[in-house]
C-alpha positions as CSV (number, residue, x, y, z in Angstrom):
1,X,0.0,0.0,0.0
2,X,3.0,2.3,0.7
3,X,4.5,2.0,-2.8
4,X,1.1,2.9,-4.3
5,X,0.7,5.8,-1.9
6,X,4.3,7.2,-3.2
7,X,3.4,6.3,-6.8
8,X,0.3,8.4,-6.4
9,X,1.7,11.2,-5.0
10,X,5.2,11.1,-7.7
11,X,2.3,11.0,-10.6
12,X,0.9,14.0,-8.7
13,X,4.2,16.0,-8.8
14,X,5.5,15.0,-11.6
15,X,4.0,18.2,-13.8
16,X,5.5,20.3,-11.0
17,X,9.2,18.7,-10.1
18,X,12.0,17.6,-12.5
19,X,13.1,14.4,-12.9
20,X,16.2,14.5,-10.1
21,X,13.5,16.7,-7.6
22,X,11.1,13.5,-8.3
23,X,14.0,10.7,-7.5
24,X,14.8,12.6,-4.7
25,X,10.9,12.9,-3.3
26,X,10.3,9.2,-3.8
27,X,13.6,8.3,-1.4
28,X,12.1,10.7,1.1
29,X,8.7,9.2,1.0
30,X,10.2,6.0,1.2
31,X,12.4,6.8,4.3
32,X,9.6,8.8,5.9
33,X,7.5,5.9,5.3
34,X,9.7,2.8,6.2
35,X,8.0,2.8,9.7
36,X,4.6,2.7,9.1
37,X,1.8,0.6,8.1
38,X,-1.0,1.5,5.8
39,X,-4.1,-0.1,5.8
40,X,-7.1,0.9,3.4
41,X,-10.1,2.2,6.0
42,X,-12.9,0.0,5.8
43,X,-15.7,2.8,4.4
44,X,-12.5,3.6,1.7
45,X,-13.0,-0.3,0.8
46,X,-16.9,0.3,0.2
47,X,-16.2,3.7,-1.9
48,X,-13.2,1.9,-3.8
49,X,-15.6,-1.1,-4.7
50,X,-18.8,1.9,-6.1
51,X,-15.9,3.6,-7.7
52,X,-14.9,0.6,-9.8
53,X,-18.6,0.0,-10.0
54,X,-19.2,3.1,-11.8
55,X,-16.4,3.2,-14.2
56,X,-17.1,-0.6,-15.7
57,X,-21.3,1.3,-16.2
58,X,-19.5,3.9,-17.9
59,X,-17.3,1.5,-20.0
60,X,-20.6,-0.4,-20.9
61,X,-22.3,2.6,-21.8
62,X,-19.4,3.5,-24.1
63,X,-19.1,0.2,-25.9
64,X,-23.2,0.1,-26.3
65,X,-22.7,3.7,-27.5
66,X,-19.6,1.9,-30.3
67,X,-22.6,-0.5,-31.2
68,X,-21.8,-3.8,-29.7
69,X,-24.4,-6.3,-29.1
70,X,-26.0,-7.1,-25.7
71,X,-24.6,-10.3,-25.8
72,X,-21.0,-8.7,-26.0
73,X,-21.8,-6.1,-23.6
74,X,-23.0,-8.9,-21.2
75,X,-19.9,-11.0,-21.5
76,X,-18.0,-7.2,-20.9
77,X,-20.0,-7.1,-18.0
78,X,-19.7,-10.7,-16.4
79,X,-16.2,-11.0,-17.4
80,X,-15.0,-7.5,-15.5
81,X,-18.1,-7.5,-13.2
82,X,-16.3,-11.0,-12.0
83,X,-12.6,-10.0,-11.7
84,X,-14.0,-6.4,-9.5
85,X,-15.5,-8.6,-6.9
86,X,-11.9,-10.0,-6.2
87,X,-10.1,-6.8,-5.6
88,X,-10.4,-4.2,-2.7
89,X,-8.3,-1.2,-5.0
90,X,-9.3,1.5,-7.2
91,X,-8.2,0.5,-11.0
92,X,-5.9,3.0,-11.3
93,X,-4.0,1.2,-8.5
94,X,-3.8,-2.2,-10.6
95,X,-0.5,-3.8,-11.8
96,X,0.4,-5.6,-14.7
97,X,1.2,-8.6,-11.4
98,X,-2.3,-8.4,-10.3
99,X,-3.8,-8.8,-13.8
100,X,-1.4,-12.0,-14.7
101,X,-2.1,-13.8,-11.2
102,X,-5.6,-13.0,-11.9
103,X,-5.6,-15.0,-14.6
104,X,-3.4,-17.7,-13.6
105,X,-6.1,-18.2,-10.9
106,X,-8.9,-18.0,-12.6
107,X,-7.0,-20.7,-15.4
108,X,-6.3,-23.6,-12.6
109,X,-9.2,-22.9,-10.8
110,X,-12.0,-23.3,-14.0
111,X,-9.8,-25.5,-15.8
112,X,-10.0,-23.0,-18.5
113,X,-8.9,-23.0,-21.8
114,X,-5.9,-20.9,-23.5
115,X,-8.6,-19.9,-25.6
116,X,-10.8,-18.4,-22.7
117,X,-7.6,-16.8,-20.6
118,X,-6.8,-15.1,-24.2
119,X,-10.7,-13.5,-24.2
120,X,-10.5,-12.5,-20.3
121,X,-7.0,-10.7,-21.7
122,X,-8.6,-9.0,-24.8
123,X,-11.6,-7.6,-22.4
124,X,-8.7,-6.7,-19.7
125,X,-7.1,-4.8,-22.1
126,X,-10.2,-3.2,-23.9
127,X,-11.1,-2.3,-20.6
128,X,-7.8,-0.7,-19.2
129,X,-7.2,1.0,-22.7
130,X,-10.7,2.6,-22.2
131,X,-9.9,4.2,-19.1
132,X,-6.5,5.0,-20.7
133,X,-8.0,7.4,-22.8
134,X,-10.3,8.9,-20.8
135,X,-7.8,9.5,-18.1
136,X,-8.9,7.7,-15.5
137,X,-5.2,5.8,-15.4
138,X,-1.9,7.3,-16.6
139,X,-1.1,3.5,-18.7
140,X,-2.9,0.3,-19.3
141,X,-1.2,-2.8,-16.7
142,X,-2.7,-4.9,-20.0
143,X,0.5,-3.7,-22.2
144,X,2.3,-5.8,-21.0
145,X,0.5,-8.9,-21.3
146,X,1.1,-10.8,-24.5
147,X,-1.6,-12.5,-26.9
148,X,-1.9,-16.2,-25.1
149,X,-0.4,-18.5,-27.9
150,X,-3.0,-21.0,-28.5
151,X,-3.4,-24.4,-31.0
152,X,-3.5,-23.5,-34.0
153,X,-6.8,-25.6,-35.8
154,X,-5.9,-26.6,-40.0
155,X,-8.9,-27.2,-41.6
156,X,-8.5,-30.1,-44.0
157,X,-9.1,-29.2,-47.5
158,X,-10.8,-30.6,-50.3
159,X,-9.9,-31.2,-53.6
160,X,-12.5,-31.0,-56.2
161,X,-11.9,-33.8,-59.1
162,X,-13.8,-32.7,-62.4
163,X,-15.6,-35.9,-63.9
164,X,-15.5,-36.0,-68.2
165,X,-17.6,-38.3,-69.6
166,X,-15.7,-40.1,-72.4
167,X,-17.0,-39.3,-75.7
């Protein structure tokens, strides 16, 4: 919680401080810091969880808006809906860590397919990019997350054999 708390607050003053100012601020916080504990209130939990709540509506909204179907927006929906229920930090506080070890999880737990962990990813990243670009987070944690390599399927082909009558 400490490293996000010093993270926040170098994002903060970063338009203000130069980059050597900004070193020099995070090994004061961190110093400052090294003796305390930082738990998230419990009513910050609740506020965290409507937060997060709010922004996936808004996402939905903005993908209906786009013109995907229901049926896309419900998988949006379930898929995110799902993963939000398992964390207690806003989405700007996410990691790249959090999202792989989500997913790693999720895998071994429902037995899931490449093929599924891949679709989870593209939502993820849809998602994140989203609230990239409406500047809700400085980056996406989904960058970083490669395309799961899955089986390739060859679909046999068929030849077509032209039949001449003799004459």
């Amino acid at each position: 919680m400490k490293e996000i708390l010093m993270d926040a607050t170098i994002a903060k003053m970063s338009g203000s401080l130069t980059p050597a100012q900004l070193y020099e601020l995070r090994k004061t916080l961190e110093q400052e810091l090294s003796g305390y504990e930082i738990v998230v209130a419990p009513c910050q939990k609740e506020r965290t969880k409507q937060a997060n709540e709010e922004l996936l509506g808004s996402f939905i909204s903005a993908k209906r808006i786009e013109g995907c179907s229901e049926k896309t927006l419900n998988y949006y929906q379930n898929t995110i809906g799902a993963w939000l229920t398992t964390i207690s930090m806003e989405l700007r506080e996410v990691t790249t860590n959090d999202i792989r070890c989500y997913l790693s999880e999720f895998q071994a737990k429902n037995n899931s397919s490449k093929t599924t962990i891949d679709n989870i990813r593209r939502i993820f990243s849809s998602f994140f990019s989203w609230l990239e670009d409406e500047d809700f987070i400085v980056k996406s944690p989904v960058r970083r997350i490669h395309k799961v390599k899955t089986a390739k399927v060859i679909k046999e082909t068929y030849t077509c054999l032209l039949y001449t009558s003799p004459s």
